[in-house]
PyMOL Python script that loads the backbone (N, CA, C, O; Angstrom):
from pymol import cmd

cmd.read_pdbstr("""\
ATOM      1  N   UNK A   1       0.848  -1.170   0.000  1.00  0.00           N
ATOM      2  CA  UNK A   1       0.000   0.000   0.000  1.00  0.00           C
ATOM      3  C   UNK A   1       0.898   1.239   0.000  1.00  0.00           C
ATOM      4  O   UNK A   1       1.794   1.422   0.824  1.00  0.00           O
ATOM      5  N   UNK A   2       0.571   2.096  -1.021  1.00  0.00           N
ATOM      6  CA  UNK A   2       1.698   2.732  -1.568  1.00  0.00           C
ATOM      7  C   UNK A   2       0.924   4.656  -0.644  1.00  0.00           C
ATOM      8  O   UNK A   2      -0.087   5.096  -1.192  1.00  0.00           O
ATOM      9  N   UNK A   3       1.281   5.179   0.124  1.00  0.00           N
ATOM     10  CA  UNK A   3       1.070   6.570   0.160  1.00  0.00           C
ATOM     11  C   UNK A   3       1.183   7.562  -0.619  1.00  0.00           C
ATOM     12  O   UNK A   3       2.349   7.785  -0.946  1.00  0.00           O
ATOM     13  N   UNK A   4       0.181   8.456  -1.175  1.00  0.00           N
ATOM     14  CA  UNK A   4       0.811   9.806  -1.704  1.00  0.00           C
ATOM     15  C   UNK A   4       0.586  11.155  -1.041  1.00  0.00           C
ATOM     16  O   UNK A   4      -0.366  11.583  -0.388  1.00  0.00           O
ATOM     17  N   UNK A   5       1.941  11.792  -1.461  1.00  0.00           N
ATOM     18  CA  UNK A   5       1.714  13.315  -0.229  1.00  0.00           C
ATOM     19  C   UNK A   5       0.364  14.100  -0.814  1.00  0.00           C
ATOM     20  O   UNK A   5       0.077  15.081  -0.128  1.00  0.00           O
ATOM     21  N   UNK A   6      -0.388  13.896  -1.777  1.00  0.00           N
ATOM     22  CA  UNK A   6      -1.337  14.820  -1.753  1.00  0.00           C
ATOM     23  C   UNK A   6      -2.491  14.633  -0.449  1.00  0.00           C
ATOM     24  O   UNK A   6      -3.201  15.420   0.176  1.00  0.00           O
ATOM     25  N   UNK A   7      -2.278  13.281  -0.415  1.00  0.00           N
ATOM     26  CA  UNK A   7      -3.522  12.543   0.676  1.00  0.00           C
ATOM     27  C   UNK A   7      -3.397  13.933   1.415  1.00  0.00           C
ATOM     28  O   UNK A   7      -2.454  14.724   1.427  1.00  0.00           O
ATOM     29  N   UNK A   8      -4.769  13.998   2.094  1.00  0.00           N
ATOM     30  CA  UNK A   8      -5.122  15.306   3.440  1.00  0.00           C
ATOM     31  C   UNK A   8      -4.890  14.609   4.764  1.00  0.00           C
ATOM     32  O   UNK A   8      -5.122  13.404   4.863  1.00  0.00           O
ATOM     33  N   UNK A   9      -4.531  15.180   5.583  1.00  0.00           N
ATOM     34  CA  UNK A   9      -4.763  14.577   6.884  1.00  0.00           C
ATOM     35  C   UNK A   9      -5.477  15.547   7.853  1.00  0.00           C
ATOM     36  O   UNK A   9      -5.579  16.763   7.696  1.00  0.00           O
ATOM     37  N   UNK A  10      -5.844  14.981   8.645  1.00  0.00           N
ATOM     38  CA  UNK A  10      -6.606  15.151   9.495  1.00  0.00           C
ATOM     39  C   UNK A  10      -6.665  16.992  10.140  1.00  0.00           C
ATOM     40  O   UNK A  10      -5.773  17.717  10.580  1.00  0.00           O
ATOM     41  N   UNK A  11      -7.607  17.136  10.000  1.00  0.00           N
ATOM     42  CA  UNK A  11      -7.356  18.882  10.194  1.00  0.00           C
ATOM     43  C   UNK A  11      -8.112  19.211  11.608  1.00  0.00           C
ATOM     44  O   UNK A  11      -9.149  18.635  11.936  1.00  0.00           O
ATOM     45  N   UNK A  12      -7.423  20.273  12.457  1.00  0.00           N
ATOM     46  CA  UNK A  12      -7.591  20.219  13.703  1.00  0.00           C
ATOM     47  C   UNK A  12      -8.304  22.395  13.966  1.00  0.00           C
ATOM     48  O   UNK A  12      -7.697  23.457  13.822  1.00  0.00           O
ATOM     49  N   UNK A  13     -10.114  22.008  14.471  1.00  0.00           N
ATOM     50  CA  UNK A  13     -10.289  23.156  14.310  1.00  0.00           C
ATOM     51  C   UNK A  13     -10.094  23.334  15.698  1.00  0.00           C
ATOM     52  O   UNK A  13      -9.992  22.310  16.373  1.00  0.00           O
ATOM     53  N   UNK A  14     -10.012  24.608  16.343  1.00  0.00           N
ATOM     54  CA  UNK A  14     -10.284  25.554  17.075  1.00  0.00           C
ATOM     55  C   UNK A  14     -11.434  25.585  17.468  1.00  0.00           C
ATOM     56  O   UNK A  14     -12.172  26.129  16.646  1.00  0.00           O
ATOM     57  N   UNK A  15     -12.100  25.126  18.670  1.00  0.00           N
ATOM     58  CA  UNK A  15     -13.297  26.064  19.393  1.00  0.00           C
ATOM     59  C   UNK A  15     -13.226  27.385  19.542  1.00  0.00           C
ATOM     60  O   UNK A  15     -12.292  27.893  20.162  1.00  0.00           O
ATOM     61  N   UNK A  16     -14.318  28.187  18.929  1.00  0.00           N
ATOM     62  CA  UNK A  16     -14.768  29.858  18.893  1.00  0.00           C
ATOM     63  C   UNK A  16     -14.219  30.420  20.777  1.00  0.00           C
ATOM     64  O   UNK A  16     -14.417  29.764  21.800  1.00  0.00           O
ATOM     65  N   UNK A  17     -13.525  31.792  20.670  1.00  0.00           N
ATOM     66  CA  UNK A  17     -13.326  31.919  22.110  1.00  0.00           C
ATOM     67  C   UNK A  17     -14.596  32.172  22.454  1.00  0.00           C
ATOM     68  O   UNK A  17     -15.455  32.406  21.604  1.00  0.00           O
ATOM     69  N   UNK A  18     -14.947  32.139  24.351  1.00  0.00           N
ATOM     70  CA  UNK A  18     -16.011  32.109  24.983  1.00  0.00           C
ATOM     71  C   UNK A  18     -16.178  33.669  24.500  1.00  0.00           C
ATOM     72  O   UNK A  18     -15.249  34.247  23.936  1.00  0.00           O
ATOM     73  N   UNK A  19     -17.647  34.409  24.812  1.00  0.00           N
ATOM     74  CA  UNK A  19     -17.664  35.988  24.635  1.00  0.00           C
ATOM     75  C   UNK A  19     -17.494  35.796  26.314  1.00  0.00           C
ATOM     76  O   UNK A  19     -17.635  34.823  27.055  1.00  0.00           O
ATOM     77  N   UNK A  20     -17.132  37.167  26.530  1.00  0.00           N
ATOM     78  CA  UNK A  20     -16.974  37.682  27.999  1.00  0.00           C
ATOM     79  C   UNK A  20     -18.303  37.971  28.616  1.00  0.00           C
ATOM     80  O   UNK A  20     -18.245  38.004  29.846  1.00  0.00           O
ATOM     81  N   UNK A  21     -19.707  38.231  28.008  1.00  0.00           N
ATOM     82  CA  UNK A  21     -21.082  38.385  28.777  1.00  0.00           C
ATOM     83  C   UNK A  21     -21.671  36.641  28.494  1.00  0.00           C
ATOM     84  O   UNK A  21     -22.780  36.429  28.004  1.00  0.00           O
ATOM     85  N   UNK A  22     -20.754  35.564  28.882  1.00  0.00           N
ATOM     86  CA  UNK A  22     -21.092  33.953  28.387  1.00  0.00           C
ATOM     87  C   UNK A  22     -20.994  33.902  30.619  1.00  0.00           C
ATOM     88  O   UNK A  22     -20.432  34.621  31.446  1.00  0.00           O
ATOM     89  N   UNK A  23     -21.963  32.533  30.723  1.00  0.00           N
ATOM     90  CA  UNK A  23     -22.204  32.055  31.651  1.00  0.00           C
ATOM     91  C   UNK A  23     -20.761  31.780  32.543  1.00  0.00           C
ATOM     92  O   UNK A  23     -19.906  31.425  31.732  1.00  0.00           O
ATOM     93  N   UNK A  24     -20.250  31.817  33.803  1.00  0.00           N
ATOM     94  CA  UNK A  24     -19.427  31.632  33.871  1.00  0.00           C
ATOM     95  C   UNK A  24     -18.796  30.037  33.752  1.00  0.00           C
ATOM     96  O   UNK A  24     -19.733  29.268  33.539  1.00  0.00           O
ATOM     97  N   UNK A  25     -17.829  29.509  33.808  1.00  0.00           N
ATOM     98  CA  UNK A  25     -17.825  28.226  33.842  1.00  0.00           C
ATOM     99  C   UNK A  25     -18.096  27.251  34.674  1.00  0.00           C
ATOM    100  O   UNK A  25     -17.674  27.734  35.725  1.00  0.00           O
ATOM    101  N   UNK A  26     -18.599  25.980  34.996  1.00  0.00           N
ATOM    102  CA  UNK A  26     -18.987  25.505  36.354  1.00  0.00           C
ATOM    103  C   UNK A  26     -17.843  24.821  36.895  1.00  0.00           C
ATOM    104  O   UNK A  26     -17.800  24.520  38.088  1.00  0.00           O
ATOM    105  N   UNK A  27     -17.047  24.595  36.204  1.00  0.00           N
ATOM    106  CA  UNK A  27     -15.721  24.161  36.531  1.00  0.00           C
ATOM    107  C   UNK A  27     -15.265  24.761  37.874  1.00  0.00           C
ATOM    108  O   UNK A  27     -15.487  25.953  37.662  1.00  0.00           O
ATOM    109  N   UNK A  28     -14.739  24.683  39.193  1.00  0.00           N
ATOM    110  CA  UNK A  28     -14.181  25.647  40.172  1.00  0.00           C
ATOM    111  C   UNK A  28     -12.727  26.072  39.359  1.00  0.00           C
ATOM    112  O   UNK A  28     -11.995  25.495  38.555  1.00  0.00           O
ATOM    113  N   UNK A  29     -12.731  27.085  39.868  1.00  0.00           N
ATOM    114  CA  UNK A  29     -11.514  28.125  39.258  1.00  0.00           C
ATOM    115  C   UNK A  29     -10.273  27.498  40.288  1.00  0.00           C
ATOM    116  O   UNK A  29     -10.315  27.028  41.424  1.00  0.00           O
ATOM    117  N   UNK A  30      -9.059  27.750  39.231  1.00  0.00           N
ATOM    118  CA  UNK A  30      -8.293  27.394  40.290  1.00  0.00           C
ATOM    119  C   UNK A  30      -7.614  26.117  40.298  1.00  0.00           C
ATOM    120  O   UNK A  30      -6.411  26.147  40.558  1.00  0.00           O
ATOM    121  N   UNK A  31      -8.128  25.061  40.074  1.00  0.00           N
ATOM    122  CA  UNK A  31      -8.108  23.831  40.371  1.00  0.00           C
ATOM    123  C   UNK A  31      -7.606  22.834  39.126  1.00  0.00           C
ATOM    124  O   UNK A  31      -8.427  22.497  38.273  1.00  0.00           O
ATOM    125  N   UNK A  32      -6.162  22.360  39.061  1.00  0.00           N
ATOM    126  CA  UNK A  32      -6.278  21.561  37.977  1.00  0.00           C
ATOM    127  C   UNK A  32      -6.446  20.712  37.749  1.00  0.00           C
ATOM    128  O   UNK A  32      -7.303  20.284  38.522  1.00  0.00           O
ATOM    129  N   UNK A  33      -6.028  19.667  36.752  1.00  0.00           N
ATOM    130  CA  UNK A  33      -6.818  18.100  36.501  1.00  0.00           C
ATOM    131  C   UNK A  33      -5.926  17.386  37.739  1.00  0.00           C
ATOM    132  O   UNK A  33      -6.251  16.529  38.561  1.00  0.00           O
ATOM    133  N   UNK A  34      -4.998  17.916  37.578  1.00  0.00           N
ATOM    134  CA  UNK A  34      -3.693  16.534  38.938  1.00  0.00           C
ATOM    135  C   UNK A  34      -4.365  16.836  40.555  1.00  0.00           C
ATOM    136  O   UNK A  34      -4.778  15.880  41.211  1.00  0.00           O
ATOM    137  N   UNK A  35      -4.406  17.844  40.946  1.00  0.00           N
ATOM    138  CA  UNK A  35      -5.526  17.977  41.970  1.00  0.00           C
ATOM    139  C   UNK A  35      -6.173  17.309  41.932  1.00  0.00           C
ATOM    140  O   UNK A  35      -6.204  16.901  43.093  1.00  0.00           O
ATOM    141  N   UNK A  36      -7.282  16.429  41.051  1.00  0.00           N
ATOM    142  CA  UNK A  36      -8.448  15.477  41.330  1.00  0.00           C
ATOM    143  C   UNK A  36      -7.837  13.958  42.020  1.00  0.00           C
ATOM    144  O   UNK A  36      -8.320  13.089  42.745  1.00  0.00           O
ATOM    145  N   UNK A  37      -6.500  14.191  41.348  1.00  0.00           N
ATOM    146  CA  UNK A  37      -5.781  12.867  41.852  1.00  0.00           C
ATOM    147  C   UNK A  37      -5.581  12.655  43.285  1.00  0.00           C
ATOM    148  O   UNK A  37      -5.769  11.559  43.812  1.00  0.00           O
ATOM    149  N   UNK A  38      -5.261  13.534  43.817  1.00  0.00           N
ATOM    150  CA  UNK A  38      -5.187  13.731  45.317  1.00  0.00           C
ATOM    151  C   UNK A  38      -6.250  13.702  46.690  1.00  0.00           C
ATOM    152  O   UNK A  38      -6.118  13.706  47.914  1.00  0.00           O
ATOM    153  N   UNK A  39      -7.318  13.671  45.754  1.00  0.00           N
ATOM    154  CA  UNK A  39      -8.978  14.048  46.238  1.00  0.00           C
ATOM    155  C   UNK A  39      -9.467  12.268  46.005  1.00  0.00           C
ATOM    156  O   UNK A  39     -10.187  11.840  46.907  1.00  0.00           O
ATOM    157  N   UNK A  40      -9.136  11.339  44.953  1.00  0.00           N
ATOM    158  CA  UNK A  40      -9.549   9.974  44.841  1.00  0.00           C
ATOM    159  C   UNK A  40      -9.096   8.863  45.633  1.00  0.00           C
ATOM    160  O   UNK A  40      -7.876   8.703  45.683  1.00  0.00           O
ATOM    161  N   UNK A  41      -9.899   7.992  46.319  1.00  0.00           N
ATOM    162  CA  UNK A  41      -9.631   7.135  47.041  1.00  0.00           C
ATOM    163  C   UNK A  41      -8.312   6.230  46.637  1.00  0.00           C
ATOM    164  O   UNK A  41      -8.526   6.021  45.443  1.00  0.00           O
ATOM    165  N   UNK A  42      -7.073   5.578  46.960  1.00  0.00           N
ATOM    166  CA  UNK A  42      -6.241   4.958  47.026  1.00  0.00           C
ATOM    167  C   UNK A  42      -7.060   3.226  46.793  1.00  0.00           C
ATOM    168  O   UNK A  42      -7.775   2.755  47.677  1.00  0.00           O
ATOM    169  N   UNK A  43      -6.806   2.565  45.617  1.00  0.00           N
ATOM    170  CA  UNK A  43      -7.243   0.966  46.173  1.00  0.00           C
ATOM    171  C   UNK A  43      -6.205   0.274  45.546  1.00  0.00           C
ATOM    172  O   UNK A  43      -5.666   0.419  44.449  1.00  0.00           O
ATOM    173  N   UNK A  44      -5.993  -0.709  46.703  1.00  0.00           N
ATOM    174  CA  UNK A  44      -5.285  -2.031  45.821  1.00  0.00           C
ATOM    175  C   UNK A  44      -5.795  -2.832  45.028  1.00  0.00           C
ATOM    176  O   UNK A  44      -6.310  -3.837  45.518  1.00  0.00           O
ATOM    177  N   UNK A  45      -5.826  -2.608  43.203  1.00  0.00           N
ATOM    178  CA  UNK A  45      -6.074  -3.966  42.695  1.00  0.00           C
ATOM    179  C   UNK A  45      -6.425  -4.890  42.807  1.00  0.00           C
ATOM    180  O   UNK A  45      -7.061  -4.463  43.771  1.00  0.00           O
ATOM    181  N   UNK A  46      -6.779  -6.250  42.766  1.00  0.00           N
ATOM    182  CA  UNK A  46      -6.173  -7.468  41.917  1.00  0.00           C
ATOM    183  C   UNK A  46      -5.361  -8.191  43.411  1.00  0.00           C
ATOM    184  O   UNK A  46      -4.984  -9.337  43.166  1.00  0.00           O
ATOM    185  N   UNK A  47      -5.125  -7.851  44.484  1.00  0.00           N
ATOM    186  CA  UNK A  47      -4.662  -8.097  45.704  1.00  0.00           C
ATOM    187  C   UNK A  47      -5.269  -9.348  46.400  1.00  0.00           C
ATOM    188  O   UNK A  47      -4.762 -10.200  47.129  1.00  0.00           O
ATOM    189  N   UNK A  48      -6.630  -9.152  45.888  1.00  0.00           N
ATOM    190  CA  UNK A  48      -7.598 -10.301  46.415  1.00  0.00           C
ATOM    191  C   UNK A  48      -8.079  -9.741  48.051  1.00  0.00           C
ATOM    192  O   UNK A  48      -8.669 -10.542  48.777  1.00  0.00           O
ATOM    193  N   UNK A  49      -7.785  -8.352  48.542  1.00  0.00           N
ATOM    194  CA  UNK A  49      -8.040  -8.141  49.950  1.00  0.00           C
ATOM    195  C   UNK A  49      -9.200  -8.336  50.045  1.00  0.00           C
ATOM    196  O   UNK A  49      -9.493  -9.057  50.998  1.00  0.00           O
ATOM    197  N   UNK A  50     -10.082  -7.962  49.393  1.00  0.00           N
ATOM    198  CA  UNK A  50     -12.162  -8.025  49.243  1.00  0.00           C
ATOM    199  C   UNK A  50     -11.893  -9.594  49.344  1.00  0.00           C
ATOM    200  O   UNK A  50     -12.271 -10.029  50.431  1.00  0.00           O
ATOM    201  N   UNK A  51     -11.412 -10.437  48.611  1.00  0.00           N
ATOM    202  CA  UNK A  51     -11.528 -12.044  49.155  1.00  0.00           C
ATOM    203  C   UNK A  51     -11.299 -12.540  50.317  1.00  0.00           C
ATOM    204  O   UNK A  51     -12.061 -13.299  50.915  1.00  0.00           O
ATOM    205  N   UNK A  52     -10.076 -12.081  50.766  1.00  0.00           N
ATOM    206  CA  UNK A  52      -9.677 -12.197  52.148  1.00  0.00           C
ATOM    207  C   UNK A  52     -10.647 -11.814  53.182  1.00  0.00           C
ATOM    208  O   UNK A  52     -11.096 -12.592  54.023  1.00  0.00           O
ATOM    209  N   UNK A  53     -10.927 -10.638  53.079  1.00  0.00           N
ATOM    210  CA  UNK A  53     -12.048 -10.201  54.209  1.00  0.00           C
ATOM    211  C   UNK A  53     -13.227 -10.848  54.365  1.00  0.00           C
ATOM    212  O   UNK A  53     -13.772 -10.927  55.466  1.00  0.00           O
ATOM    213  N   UNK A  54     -13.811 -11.456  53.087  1.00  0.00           N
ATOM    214  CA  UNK A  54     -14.920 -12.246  53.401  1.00  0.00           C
ATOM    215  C   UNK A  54     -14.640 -13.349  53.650  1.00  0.00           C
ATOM    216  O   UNK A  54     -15.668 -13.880  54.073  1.00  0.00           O
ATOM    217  N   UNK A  55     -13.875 -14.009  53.644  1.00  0.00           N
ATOM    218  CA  UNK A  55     -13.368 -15.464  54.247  1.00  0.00           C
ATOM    219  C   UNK A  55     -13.467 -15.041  55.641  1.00  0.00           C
ATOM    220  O   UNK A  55     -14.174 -15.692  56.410  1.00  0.00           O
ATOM    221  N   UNK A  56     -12.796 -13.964  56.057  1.00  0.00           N
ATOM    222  CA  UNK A  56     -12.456 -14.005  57.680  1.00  0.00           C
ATOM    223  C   UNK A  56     -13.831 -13.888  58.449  1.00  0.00           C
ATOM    224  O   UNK A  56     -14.043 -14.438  59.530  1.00  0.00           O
ATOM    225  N   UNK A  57     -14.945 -12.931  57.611  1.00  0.00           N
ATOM    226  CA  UNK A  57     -16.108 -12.757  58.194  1.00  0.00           C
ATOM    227  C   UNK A  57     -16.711 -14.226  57.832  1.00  0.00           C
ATOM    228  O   UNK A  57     -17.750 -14.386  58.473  1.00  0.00           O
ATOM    229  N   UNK A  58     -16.497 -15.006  57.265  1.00  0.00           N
ATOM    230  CA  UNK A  58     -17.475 -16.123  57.001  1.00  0.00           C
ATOM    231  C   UNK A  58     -16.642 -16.865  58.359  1.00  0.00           C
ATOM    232  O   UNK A  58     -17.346 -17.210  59.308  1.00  0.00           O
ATOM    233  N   UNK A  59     -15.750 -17.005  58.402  1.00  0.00           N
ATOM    234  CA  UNK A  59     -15.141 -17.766  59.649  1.00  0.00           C
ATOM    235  C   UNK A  59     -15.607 -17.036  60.840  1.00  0.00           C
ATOM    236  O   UNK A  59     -15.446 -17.591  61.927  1.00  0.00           O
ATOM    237  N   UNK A  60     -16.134 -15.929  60.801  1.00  0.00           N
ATOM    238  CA  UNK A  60     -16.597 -15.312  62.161  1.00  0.00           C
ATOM    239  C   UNK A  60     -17.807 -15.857  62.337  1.00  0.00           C
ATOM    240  O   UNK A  60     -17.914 -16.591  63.319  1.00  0.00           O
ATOM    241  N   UNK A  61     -19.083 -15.648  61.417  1.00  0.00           N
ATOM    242  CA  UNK A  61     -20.105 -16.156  61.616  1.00  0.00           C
ATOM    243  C   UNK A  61     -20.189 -17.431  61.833  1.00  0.00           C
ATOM    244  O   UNK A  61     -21.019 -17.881  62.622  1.00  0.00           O
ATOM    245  N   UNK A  62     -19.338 -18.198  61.161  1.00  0.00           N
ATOM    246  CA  UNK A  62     -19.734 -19.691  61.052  1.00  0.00           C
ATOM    247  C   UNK A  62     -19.664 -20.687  62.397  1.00  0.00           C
ATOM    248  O   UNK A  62     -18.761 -20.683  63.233  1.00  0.00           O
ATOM    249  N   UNK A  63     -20.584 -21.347  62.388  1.00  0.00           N
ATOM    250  CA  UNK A  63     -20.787 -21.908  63.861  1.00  0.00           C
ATOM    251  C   UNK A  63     -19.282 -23.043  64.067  1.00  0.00           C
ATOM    252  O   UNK A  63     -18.561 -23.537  63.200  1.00  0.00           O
ATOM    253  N   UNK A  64     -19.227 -23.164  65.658  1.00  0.00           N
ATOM    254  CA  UNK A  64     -17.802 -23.879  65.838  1.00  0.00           C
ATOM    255  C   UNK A  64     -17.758 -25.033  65.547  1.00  0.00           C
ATOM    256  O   UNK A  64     -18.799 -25.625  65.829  1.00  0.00           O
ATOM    257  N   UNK A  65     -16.970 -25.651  65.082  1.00  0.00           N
ATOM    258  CA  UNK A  65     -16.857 -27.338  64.719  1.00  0.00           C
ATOM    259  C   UNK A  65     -16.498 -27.614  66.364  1.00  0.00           C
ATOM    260  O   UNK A  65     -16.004 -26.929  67.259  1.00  0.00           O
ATOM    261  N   UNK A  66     -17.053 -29.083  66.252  1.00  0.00           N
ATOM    262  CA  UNK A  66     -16.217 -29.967  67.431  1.00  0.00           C
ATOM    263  C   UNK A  66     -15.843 -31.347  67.020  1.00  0.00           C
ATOM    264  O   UNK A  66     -15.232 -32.079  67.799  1.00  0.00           O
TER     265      UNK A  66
END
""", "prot")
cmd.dss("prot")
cmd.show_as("cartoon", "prot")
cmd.util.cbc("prot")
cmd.orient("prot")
């Protein structure tokens, strides 16, 4: 499959700027995207801890062998 430079590629427009009497944004000011990172809960993966824990509670409930 052979390319030629006339081919077009992909053309990249511009969104119109906001006017200045436009709604303000709801976005909070201030605040950038890596900030959200800091604000999201921490979880371990794939760890299997959610498995673990219900084993231990099933061994809690479960009546005693003799």
């Amino acid at each position: 499959m052979t390319q030629t430079p006339e081919r077009e590629t992909a053309q990249i427009i511009p969104f119109p700027a906001r006017p200045r009497s436009a709604k303000p944004s709801l976005r909070e000011p201030g605040r950038s995207r890596g900030e959200d990172r800091d604000v999201l809960p921490t979880c371990d993966f794939g760890s299997g801890w959610y498995h673990d824990a219900a084993m231990q509670e099933d061994l809690r409930k479960a009546p005693p062998r003799n």
